[in-house]
PQR file with spaces between the fields and no chain letter, atoms N, CA, C, O and H, PARSE charges and radii, in Angstrom:
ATOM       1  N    UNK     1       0.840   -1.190    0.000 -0.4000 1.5000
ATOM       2  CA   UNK     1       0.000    0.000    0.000 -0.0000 2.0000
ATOM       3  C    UNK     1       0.878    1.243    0.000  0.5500 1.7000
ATOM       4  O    UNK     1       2.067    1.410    0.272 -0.5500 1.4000
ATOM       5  N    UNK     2      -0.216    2.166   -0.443 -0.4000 1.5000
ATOM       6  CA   UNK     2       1.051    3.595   -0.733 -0.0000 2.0000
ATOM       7  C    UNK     2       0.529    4.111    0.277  0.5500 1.7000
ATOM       8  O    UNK     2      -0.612    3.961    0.713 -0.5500 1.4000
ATOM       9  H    UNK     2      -1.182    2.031   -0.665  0.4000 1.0000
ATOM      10  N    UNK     3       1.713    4.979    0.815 -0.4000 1.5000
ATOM      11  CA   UNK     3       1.654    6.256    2.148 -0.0000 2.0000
ATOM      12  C    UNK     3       1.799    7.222    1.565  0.5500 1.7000
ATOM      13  O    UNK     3       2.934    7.504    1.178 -0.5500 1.4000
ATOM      14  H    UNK     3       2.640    5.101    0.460  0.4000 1.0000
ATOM      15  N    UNK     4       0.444    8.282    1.224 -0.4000 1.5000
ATOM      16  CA   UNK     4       0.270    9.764    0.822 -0.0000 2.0000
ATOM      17  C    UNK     4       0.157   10.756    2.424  0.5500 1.7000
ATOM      18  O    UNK     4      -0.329   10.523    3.531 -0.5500 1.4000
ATOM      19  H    UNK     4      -0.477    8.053    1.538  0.4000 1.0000
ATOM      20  N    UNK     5       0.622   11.499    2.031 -0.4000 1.5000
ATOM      21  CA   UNK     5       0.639   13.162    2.816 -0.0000 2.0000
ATOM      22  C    UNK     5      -0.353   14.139    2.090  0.5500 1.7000
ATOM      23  O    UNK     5      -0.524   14.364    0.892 -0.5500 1.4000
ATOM      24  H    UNK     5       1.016   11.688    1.131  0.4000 1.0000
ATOM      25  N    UNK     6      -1.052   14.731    3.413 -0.4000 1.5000
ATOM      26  CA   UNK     6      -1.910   15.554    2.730 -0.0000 2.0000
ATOM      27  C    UNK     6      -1.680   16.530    3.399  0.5500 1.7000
ATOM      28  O    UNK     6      -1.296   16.147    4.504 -0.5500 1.4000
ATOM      29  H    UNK     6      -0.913   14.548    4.386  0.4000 1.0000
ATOM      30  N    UNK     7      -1.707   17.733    3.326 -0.4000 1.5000
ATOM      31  CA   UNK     7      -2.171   19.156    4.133 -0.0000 2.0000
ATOM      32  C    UNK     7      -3.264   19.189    4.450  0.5500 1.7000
ATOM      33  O    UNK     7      -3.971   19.028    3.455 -0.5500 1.4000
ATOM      34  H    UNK     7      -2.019   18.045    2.429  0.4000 1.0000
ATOM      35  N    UNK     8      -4.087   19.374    5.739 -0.4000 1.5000
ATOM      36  CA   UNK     8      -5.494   19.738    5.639 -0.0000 2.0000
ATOM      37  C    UNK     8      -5.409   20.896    6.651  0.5500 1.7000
ATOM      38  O    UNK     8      -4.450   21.077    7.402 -0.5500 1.4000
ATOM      39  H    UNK     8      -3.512   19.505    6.547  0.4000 1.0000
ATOM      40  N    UNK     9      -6.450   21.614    6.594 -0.4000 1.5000
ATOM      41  CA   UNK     9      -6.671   22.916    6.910 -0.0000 2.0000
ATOM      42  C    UNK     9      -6.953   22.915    8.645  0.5500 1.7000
ATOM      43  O    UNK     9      -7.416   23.953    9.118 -0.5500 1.4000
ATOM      44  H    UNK     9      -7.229   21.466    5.984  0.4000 1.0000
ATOM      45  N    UNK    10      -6.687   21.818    9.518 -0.4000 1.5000
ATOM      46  CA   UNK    10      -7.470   21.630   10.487 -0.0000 2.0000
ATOM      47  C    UNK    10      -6.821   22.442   11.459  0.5500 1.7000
ATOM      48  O    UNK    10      -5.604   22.623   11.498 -0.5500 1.4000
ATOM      49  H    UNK    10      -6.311   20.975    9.133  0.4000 1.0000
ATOM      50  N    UNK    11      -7.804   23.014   12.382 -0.4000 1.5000
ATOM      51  CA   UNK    11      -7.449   24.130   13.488 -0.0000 2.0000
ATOM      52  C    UNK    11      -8.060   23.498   14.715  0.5500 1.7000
ATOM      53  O    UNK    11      -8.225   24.271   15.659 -0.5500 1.4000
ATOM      54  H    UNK    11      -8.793   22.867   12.350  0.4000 1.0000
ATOM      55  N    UNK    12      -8.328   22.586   14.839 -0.4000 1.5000
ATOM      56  CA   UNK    12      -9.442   21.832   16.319 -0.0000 2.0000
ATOM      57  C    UNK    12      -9.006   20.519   16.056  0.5500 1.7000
ATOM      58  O    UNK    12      -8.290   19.965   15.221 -0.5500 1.4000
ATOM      59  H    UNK    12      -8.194   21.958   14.072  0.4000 1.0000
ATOM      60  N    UNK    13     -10.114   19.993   17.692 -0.4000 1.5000
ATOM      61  CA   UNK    13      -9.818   18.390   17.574 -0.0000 2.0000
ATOM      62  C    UNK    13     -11.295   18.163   16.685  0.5500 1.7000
ATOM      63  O    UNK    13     -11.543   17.197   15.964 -0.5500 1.4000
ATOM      64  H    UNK    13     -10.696   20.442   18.369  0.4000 1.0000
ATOM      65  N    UNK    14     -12.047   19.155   16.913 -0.4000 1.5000
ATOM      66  CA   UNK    14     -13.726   19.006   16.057 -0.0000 2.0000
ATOM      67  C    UNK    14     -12.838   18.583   14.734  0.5500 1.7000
ATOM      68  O    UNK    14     -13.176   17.543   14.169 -0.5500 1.4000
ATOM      69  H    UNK    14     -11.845   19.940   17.498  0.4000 1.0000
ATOM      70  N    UNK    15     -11.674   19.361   14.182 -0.4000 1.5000
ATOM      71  CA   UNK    15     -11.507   18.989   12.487 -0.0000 2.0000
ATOM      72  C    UNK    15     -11.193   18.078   12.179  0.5500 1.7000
ATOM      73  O    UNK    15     -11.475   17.505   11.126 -0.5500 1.4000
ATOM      74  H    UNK    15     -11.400   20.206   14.640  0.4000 1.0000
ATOM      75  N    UNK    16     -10.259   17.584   13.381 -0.4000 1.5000
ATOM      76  CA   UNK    16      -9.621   16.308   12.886 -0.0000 2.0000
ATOM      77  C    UNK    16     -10.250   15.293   13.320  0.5500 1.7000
ATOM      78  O    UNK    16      -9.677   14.209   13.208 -0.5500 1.4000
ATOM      79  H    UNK    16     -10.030   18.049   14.236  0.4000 1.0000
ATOM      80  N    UNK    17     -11.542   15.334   13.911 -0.4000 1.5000
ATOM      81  CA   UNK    17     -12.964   14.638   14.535 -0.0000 2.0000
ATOM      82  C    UNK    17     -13.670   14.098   12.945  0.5500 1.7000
ATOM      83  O    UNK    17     -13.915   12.966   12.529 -0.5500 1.4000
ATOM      84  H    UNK    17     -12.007   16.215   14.001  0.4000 1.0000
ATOM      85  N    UNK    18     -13.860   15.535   12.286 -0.4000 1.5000
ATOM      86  CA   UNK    18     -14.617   15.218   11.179 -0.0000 2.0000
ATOM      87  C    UNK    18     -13.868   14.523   10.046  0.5500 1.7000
ATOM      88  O    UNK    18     -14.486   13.727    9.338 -0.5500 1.4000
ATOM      89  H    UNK    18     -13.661   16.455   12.624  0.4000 1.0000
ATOM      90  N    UNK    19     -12.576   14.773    9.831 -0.4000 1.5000
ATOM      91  CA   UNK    19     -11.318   14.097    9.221 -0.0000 2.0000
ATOM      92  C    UNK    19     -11.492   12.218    9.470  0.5500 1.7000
ATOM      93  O    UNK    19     -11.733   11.265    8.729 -0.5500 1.4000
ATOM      94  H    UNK    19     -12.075   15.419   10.406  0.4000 1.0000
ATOM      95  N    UNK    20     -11.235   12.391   10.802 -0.4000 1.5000
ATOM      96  CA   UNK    20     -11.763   10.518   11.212 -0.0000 2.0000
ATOM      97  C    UNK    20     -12.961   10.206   10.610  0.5500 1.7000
ATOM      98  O    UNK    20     -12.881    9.390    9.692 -0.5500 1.4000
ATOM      99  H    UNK    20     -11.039   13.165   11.404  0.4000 1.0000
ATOM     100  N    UNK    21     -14.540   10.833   11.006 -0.4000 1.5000
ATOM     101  CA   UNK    21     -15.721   10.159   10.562 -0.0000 2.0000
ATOM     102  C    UNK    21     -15.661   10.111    9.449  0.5500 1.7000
ATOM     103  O    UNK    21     -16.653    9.520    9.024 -0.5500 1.4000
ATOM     104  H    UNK    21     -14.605   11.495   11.752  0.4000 1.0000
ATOM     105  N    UNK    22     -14.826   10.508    8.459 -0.4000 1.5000
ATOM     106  CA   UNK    22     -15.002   10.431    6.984 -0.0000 2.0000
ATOM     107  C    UNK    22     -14.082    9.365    6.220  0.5500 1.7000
ATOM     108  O    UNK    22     -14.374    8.683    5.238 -0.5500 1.4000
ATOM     109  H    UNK    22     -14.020   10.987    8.805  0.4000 1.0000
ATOM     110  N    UNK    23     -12.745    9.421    7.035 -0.4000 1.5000
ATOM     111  CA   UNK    23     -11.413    8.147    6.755 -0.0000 2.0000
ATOM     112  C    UNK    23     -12.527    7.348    7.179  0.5500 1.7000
ATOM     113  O    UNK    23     -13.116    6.963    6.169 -0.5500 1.4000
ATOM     114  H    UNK    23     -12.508    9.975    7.833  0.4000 1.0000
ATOM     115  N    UNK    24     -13.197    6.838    8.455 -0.4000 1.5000
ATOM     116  CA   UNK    24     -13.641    5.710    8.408 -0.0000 2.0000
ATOM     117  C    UNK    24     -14.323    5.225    7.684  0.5500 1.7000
ATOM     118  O    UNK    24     -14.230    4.023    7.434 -0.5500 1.4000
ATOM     119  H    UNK    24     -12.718    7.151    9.275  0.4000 1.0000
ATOM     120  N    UNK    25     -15.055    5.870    7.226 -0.4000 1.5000
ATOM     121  CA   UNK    25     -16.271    5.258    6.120 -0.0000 2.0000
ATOM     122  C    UNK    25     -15.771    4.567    4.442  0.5500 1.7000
ATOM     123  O    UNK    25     -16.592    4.041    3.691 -0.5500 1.4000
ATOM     124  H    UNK    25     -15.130    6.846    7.429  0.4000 1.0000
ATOM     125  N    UNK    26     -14.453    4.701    4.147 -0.4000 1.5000
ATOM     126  CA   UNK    26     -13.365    4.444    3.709 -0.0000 2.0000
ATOM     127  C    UNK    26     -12.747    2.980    3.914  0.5500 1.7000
ATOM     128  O    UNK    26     -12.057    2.633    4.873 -0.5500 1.4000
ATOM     129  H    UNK    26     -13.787    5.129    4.757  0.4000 1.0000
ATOM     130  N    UNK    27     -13.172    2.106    2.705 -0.4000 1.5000
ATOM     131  CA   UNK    27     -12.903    0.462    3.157 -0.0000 2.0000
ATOM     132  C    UNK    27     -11.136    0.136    2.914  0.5500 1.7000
ATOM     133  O    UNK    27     -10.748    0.622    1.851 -0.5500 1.4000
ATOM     134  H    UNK    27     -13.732    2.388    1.926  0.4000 1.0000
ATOM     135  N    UNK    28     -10.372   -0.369    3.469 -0.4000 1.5000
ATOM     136  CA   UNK    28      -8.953   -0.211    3.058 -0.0000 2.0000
ATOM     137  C    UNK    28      -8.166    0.621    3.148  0.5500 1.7000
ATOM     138  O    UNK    28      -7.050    0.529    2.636 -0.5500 1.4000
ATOM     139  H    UNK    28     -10.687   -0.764    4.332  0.4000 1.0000
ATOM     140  N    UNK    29      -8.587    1.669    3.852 -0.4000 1.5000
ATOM     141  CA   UNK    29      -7.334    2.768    4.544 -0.0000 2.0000
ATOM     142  C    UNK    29      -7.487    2.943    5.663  0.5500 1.7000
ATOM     143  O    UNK    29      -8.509    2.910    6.350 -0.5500 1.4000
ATOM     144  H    UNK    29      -9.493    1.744    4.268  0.4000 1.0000
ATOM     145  N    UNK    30      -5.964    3.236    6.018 -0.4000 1.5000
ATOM     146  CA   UNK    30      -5.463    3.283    7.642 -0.0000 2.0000
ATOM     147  C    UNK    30      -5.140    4.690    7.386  0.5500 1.7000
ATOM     148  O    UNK    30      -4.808    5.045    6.255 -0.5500 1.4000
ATOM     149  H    UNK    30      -5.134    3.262    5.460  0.4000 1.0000
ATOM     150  N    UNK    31      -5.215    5.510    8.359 -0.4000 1.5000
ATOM     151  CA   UNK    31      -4.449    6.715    8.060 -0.0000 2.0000
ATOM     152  C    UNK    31      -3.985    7.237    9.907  0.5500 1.7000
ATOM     153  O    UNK    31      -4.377    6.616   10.895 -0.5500 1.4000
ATOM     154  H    UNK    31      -5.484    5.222    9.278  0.4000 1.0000
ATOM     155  N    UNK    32      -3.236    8.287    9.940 -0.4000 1.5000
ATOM     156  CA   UNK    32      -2.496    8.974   10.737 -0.0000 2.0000
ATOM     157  C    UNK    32      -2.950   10.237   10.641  0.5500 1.7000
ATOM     158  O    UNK    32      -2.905   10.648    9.482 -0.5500 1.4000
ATOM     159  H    UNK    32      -2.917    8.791    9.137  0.4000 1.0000
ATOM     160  N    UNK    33      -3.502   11.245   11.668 -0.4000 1.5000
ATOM     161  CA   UNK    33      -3.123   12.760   12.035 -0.0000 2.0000
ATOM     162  C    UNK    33      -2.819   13.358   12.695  0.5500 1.7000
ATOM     163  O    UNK    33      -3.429   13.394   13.763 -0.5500 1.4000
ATOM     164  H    UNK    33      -3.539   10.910   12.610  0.4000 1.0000
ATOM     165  N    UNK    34      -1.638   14.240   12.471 -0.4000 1.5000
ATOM     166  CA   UNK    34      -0.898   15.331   13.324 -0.0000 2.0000
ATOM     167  C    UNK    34      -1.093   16.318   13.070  0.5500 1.7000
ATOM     168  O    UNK    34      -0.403   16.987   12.300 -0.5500 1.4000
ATOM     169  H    UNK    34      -1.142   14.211   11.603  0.4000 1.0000
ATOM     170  N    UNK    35      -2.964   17.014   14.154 -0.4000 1.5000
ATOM     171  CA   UNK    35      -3.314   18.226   13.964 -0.0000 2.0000
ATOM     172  C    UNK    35      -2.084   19.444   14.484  0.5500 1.7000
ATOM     173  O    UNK    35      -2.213   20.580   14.028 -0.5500 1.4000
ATOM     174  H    UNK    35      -3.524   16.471   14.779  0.4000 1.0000
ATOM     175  N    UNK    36      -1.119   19.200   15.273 -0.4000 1.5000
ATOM     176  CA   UNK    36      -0.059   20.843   14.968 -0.0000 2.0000
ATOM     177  C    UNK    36       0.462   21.130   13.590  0.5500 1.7000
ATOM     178  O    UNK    36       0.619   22.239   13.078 -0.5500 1.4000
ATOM     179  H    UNK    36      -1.014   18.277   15.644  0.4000 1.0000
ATOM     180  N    UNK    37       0.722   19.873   13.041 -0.4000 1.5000
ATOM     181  CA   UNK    37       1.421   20.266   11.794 -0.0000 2.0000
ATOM     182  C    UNK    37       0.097   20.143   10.553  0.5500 1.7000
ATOM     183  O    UNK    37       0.083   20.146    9.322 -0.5500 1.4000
ATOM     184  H    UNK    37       0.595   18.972   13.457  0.4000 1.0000
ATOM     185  N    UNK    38      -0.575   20.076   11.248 -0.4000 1.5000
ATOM     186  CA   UNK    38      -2.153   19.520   10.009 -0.0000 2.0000
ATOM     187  C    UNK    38      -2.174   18.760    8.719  0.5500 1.7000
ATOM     188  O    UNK    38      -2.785   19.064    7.694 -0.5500 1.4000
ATOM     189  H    UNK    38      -0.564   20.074   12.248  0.4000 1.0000
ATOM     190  N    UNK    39      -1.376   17.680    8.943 -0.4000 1.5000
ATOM     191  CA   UNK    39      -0.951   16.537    7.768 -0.0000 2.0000
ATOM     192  C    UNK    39      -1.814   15.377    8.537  0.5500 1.7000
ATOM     193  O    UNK    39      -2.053   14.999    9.684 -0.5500 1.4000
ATOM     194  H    UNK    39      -0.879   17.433    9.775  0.4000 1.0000
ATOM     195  N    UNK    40      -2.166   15.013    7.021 -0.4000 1.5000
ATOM     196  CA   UNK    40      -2.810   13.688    7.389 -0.0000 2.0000
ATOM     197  C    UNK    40      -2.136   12.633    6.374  0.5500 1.7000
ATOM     198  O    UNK    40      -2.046   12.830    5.162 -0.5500 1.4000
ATOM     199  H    UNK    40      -1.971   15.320    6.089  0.4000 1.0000
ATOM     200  N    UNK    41      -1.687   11.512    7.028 -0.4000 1.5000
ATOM     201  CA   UNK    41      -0.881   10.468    5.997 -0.0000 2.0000
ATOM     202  C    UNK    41      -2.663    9.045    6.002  0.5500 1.7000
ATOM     203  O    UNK    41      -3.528    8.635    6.776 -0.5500 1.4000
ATOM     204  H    UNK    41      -1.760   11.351    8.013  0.4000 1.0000
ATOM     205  N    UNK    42      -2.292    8.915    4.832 -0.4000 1.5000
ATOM     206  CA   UNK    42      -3.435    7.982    4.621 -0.0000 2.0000
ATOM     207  C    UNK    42      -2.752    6.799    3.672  0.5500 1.7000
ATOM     208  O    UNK    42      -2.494    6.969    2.480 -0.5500 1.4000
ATOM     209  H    UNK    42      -1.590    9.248    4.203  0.4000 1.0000
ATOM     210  N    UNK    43      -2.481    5.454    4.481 -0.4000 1.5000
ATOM     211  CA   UNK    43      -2.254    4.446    3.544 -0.0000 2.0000
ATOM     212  C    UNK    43      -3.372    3.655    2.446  0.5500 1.7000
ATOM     213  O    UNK    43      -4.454    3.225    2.848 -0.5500 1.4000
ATOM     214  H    UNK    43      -2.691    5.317    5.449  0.4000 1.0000
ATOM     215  N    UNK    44      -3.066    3.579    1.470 -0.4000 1.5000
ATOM     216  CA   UNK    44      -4.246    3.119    0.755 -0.0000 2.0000
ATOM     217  C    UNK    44      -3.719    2.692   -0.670  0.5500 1.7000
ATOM     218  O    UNK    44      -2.671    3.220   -1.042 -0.5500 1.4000
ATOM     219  H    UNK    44      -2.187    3.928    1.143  0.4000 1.0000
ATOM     220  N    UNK    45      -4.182    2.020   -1.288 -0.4000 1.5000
ATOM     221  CA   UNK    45      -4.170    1.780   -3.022 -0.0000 2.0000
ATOM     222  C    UNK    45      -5.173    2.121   -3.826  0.5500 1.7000
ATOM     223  O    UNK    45      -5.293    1.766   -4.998 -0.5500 1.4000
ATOM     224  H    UNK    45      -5.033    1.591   -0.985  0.4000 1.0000
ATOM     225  N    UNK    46      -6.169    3.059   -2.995 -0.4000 1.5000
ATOM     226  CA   UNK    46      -7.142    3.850   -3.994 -0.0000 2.0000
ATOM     227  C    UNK    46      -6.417    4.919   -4.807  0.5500 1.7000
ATOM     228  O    UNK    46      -5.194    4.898   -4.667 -0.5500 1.4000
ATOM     229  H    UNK    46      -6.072    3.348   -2.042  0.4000 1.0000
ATOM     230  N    UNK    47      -6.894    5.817   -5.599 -0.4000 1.5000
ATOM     231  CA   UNK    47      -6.009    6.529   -6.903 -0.0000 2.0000
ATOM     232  C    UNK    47      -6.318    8.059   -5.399  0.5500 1.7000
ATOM     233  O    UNK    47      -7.011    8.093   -4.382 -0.5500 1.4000
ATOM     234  H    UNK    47      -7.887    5.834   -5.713  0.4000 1.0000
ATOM     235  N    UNK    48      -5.524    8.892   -5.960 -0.4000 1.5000
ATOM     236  CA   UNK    48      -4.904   10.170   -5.127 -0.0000 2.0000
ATOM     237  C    UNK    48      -6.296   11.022   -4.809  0.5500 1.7000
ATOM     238  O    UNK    48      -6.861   11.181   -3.727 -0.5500 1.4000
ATOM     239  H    UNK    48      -4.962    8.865   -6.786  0.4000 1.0000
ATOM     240  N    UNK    49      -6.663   11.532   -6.175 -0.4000 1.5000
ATOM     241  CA   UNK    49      -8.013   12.141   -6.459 -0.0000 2.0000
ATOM     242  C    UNK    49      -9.315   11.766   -5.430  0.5500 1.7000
ATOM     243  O    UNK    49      -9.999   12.592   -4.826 -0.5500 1.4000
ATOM     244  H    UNK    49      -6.203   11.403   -7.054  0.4000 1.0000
ATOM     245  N    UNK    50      -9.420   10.721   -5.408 -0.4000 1.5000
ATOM     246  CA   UNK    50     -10.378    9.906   -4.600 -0.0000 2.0000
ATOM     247  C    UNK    50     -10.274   10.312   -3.241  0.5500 1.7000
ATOM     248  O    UNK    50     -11.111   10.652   -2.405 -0.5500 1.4000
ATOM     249  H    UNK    50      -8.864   10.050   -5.899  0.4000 1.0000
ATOM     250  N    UNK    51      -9.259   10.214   -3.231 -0.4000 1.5000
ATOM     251  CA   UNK    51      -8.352   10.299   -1.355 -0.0000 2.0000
ATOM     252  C    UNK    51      -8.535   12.245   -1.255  0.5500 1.7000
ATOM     253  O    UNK    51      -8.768   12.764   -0.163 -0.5500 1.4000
ATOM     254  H    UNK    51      -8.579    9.938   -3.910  0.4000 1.0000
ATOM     255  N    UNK    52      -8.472   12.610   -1.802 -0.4000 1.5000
ATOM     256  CA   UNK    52      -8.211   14.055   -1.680 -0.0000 2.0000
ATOM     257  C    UNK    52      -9.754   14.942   -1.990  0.5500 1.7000
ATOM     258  O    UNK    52     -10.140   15.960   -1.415 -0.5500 1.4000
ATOM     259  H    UNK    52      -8.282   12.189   -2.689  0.4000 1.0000
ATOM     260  N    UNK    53     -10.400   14.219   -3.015 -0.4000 1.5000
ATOM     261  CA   UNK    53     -11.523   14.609   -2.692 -0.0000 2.0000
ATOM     262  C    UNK    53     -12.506   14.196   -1.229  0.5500 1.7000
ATOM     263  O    UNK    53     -13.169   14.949   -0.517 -0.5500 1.4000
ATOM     264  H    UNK    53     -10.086   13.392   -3.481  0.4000 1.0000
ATOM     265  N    UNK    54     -12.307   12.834   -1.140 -0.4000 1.5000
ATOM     266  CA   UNK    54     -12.947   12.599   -0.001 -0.0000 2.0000
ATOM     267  C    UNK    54     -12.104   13.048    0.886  0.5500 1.7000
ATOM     268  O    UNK    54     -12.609   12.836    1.988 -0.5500 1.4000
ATOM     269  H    UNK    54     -11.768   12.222   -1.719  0.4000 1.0000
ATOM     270  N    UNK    55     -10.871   13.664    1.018 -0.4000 1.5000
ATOM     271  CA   UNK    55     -11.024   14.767    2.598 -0.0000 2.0000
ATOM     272  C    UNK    55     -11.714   15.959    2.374  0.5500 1.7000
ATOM     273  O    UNK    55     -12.168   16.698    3.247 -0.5500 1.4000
ATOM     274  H    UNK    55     -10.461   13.836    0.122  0.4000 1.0000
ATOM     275  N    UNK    56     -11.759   16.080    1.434 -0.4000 1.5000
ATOM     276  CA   UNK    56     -12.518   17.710    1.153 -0.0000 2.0000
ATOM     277  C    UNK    56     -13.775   17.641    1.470  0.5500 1.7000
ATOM     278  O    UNK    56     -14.185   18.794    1.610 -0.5500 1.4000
ATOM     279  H    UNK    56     -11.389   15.480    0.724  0.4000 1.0000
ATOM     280  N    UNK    57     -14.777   16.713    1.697 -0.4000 1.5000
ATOM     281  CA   UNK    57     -15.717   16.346    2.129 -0.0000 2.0000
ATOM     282  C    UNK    57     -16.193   17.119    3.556  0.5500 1.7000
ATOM     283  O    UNK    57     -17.318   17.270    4.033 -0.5500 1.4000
ATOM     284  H    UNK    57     -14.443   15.777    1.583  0.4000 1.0000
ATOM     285  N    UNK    58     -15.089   17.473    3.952 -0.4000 1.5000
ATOM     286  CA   UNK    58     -15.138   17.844    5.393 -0.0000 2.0000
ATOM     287  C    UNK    58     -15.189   19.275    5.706  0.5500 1.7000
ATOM     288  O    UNK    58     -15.757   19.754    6.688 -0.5500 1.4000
ATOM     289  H    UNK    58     -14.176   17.350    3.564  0.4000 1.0000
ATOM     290  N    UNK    59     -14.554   19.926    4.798 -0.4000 1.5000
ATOM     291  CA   UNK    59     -15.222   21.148    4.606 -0.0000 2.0000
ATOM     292  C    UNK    59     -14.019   22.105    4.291  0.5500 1.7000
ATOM     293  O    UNK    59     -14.232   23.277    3.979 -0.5500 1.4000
ATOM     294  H    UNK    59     -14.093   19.537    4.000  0.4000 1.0000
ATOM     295  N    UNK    60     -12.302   21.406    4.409 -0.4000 1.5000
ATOM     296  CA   UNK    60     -11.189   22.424    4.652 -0.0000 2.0000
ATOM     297  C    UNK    60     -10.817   22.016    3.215  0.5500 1.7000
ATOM     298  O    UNK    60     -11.336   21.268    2.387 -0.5500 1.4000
ATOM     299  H    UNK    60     -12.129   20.454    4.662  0.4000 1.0000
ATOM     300  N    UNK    61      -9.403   23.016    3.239 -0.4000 1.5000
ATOM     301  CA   UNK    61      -9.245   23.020    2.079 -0.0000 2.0000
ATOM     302  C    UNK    61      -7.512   21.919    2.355  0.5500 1.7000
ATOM     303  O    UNK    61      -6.822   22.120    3.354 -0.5500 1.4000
ATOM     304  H    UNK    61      -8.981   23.624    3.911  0.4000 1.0000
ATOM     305  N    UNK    62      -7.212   21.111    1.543 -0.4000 1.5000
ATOM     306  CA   UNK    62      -6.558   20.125    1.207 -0.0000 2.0000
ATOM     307  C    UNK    62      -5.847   20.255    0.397  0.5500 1.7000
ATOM     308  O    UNK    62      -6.209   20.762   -0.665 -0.5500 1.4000
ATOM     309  H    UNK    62      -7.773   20.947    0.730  0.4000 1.0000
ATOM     310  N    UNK    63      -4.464   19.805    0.624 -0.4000 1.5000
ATOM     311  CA   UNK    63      -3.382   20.026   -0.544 -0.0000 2.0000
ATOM     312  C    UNK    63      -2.598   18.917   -0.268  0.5500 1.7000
ATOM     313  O    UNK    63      -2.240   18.568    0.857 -0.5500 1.4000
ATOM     314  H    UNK    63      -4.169   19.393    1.486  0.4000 1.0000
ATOM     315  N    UNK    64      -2.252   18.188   -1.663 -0.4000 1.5000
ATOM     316  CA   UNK    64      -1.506   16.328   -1.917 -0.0000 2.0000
ATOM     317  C    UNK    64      -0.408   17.429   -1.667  0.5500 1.7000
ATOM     318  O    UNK    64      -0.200   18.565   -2.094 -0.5500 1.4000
ATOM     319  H    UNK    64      -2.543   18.472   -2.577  0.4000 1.0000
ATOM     320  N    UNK    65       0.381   16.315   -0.514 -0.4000 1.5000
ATOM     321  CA   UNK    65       2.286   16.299   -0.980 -0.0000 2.0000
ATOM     322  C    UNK    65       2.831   15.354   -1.153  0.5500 1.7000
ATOM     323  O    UNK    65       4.006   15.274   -0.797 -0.5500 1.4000
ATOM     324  H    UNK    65       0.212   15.393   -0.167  0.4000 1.0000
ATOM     325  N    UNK    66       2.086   14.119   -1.856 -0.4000 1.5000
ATOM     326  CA   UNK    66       3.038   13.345   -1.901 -0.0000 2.0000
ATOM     327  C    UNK    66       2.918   12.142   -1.310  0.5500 1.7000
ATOM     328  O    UNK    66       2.423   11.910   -0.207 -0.5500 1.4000
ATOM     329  H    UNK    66       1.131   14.184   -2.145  0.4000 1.0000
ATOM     330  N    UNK    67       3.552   11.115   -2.351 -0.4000 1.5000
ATOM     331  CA   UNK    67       3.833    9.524   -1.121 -0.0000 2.0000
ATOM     332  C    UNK    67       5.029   10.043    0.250  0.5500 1.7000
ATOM     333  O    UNK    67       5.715   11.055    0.400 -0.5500 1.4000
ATOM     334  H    UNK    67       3.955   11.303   -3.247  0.4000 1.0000
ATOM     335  N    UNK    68       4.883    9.091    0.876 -0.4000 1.5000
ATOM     336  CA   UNK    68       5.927    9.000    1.996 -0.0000 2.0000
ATOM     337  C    UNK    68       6.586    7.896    2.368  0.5500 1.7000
ATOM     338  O    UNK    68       7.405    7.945    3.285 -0.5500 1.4000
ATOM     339  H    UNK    68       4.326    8.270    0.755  0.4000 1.0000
C-alpha cells in the first residue's frame, strides 16, 4: 500500500474529529493525524483524487504532498 501526505486545513480536535468520521467510512485505509502540523498520511491503493476529494468532504481546504 502507498503512504500519501496531505495538508489539511485543520485548526481543532472538532476537524480532525470530522477528518476521522469520513477516513472511516473508507474500506482499506489506515491513516495517521498530526493536527499541529495539520498533515494527514493515509495508507491506501485507492487513486490520489479519490483520497483528496474525499477529505474535502469535510469542509477544509486540502493540498496532496506526496507519497511517503
Amino acid at each position: 500500500m502507498t503512504k500519501h501526505e496531505f495538508e489539511v486545513a485543520m485548526t481543532c480536535e472538532g476537524c480532525s474529529g470530522a477528518v476521522t468520521r469520513i477516513l472511516n467510512k473508507v474500506e482499506g485505509v489506515k491513516f495517521e493525524i498530526d493536527l499541529p502540523k495539520k498533515l494527514v498520511w493515509i495508507e491506501s491503493d485507492k487513486d490520489v483524487n479519490f483520497l483528496k476529494e474525499t477529505l474535502e468532504k469535510c469542509g477544509k481546504e486540502v493540498k496532496y504532498n506526496g507519497t511517503k
